[in-house]
N, C-alpha and C positions, 0 to 999 in steps of 0.2 A: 392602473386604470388608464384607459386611452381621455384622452381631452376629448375627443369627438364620439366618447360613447356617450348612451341615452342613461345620464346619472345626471342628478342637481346638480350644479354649482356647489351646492356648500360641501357636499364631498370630495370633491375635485381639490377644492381649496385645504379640506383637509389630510387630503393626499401628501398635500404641498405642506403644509405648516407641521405635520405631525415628523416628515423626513427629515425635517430641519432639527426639528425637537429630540431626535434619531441621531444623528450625525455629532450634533451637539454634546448629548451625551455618553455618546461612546468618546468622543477626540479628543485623546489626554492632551493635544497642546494645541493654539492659535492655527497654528502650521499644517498642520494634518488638518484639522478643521475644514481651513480654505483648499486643501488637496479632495476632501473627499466630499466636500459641495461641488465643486468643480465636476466630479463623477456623478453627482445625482440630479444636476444639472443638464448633465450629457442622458441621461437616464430620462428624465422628464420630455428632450425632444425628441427623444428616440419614441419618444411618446405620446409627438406631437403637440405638446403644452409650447403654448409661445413665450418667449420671453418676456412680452408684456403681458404675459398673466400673470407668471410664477415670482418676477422679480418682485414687485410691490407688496406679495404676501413675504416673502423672503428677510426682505428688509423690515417688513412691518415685524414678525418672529424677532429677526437679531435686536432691533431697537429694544422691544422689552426684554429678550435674556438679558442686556447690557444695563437696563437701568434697573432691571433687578436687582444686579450685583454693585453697581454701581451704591444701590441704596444700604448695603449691607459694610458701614463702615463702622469703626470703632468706635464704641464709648466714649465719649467724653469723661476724663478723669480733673476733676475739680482739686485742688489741692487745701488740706486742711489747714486750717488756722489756727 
C-alpha cells in the first residue's frame, strides 16, 4: 500500500507493524533479522512511507517482541529443607 493512498491511518500503520511481526517470524537469527528489515525498510520508501512514520511503530513492535521474551524467564526453584 502507497502512504499517499486514500486508506486510514490505522491500516497504513498495520501495514507497518504486521511486516515486522513477518520478518520476525520467519528470521531464525538477530542477524538476518536486521538484514531483512533493512529490505522492508527499503520496501516501505519505495513506498513512500517516511521514516518518521514507520520508525516509531518499528520500535514501538521490537520493544514488546523483547519484553515479551524478556518476561518469559525461568522458574524459580526454591531448595527443600
Amino acid at each position: 500500500m502507497n502512504y499517499h493512498s486514500v486508506a486510514p491511518k490505522k491500516h497504513k500503520c498495520a501495514v507497518i507493524t504486521g511486516l515486522v511481526h513477518r520478518v520476525h517470524s520467519s528470521s531464525p537469527s538477530w542477524t538476518r533479522f536486521d538484514e531483512v528489515l533493512k529490505e522492508a525498510k527499503d520496501i516501505l520508501e519505495n513506498n513512500q512511507y517516511p521514516p518518521c512514520f514507520y520508525n516509531p511503530l518499528i520500535e514501538d513492535v521490537l520493544d514488546k517482541l523483547l519484553s515479551k521474551n524478556t518476561k518469559r524467564t525461568p522458574k524459580h526453584r526454591g531448595h527443600a529443607t
